[in-house]
N, C-alpha and C positions, 0 to 999 in steps of 0.2 A: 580033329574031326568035329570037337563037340562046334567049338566056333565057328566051323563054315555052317553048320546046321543051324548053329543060334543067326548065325549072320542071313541064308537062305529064308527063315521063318520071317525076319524083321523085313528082309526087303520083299517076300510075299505081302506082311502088314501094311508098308508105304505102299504097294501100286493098288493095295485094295481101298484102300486111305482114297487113294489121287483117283479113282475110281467112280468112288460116294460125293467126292468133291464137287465135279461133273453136274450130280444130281441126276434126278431118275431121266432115264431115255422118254421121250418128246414122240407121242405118239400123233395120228394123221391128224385126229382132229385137233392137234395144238400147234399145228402147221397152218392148218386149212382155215380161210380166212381173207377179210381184205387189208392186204400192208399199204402203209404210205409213207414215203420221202419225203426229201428235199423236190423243189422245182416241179410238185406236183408229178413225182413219180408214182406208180398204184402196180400192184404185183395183186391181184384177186387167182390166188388159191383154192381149187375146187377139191372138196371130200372124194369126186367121184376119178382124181390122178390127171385132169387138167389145170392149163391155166393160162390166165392173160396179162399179160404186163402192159402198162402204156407212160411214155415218155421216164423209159429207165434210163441212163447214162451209159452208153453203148460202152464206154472203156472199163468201165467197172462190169458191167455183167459179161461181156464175152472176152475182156482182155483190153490188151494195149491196142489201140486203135483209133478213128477218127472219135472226137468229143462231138457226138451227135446224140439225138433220143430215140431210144431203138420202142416200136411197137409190135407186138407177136402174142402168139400162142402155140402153145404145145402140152406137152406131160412133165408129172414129176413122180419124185420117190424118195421117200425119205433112208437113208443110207443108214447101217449098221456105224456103229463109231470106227474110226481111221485106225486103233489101236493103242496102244500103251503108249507107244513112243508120245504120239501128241498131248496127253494125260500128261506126262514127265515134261512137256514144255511148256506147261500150262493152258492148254488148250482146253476150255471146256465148251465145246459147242458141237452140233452134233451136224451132218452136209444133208442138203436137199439136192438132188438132182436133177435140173432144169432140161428140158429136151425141147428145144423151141424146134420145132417145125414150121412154122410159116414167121413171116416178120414182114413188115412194110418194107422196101426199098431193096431187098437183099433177095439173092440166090440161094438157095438149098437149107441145108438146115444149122442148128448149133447146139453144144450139150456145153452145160455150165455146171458149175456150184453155189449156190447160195448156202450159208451158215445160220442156223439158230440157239439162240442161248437166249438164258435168264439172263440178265442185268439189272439188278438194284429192286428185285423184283416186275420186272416187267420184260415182257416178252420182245424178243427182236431177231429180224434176219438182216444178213448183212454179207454183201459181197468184198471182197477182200482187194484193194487195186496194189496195194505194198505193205504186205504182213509187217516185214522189218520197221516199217513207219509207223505203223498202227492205222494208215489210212485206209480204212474202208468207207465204202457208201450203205446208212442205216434207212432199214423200214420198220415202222411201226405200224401195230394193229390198230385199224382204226375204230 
């Protein structure tokens, strides 16, 4: 018994470890802001839960799809962490939650994820096109 107890305590210590690891939770206004890509992509971020994108890479921000540049507006929200599990796979980045409501060229609406995290000290969001690859599409603050 004592070992499952010592063992229970230690692996409480590692997820609180992989935890702090993360770094502190990314509040609005360290969201809110204008990003920029590649190919003169721009994501402007509004404090007040909107926002506009123009010439984003349609396949990375909505999924697998035609390689076009998507223009839009809608809302966002910064999402709670996904949980431990992604912590244990080394995930440290925290979801924005994209709600494009209007877009150039398109029907109806779409909800997405965008990711932010620290890197190398510097701030970044980043749409994920093949985790397994590492290949995302990055924005920076300008």
């Amino acid at each position: 018994m004592k070992i499952f107890t010592a063992f229970t305590g230690l692996l409480a210590s590692a997820l609180v470890c992989l935890s702090a690891c993360a770094g502190p939770s990314p509040s609005n206004a360290d969201i809110a802001g204008v990003w920029r890509g590649a190919g003169g992509a721009e994501l402007d971020v509004l404090p007040d839960g909107t926002f506009a994108m123009k010439n984003m890479p349609e396949d990375y921000v909505v999924g697998d799809g035609p390689h076009r540049l998507l223009n839009g507006r809608g809302r966002w929200r910064l999402l709670q962490p996904t949980g431990q599990s992604s912590l244990l796979h080394g995930a440290h980045w925290w979801n924005v939650e994209l709600s494009i409501s209007a877009s150039e060229g398109h029907d109806g609406s779409a909800l997405t994820v965008v990711h932010y995290t620290v890197e190398n000290n510097r701030k970044l969001l980043f749409f994920w096109h093949d985790e397994d690859s590492g290949d995302r599409f990055e924005l920076y603050p300008r």
